[in-house]
MARZA-218544 format. One record per atom (N, C-alpha, C): residue in one letter; x, y negated, z negated. Coordinates in steps of 0.05 Angstrom, whole numbers, plus 5000, padded with zeros to 4 digits. Example, Ala and Ser with C-alpha at 12.3 -4.5 7.8 and 13.67 -1.06 7.14 Angstrom:
a526451144844 a524650904844 a526450664844 s525750454858 s527350214857 s525849994843 
END
This chain:
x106046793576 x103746973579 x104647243590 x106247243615 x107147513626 x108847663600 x110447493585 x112147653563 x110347843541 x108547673538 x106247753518 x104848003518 x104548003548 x102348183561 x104848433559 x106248403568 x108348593580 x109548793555 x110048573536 x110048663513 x108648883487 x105848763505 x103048873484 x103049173501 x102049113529 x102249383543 x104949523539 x107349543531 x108649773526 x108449813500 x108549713487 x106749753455 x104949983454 x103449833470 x099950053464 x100450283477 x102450303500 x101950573516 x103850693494 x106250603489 x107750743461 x106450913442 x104050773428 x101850863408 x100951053425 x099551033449 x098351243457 x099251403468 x102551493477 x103351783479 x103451843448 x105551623423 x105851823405 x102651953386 x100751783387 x098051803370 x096251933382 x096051943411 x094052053424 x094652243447 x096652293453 x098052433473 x096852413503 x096852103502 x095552093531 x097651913539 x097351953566 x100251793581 x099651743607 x100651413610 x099351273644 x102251203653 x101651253682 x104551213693 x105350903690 x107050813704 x108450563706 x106450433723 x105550543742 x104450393773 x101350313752 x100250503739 x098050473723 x097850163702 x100350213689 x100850023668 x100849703678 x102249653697 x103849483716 x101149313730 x098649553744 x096849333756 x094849253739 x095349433708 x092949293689 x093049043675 x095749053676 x097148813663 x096348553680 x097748693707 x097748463732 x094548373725 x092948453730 x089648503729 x089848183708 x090448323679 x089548203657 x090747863662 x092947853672 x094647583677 x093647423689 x091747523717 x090847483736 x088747353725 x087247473713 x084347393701 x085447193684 x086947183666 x086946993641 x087146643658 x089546733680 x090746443700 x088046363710 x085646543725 x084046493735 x081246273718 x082346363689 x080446233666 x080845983658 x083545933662 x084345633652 x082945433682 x083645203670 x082644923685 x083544983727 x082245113730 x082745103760 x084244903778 x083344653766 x084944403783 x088244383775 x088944443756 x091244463742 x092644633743 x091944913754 x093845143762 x094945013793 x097944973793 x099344913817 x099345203833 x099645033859 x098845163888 x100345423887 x103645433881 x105445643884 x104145843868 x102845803838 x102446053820 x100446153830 x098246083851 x095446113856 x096746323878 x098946283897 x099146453920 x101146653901 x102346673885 x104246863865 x102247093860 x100146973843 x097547233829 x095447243848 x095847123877 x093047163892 x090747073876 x090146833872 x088646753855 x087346553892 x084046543890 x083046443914 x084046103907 x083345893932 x083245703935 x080745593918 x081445343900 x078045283900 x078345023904 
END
């Protein structure tokens, strides 16, 4: 999932300096991604995400 994501976001920001001439820094890119990872881990089966990945993405206790 991190490869994916990581992947897609330099992709799209690629497209969007050369197609649209807009441009996000690294720090920009980096916590939207984090964001998106965050959310997706947060979507799956809660009981089944182990303890270490929950304190890795700050994901709460449930």
């Amino acid at each position: 999932m991190v490869l994916s994501t990581t992947v897609y976001y330099i992709w799209y920001e690629r497209n969007n300096r050369i197609f649209k001439n807009a441009y996000r820094s690294p720090q920009e890119l980096r916590a939207e991604a984090y964001e998106v990872i965050r959310v997706c881990i947060m979507e799956k089966d809660y009981g089944r995400v182990p303890e270490n990945l929950k304190n890795i993405w700050g994901l709460p206790d449930s």
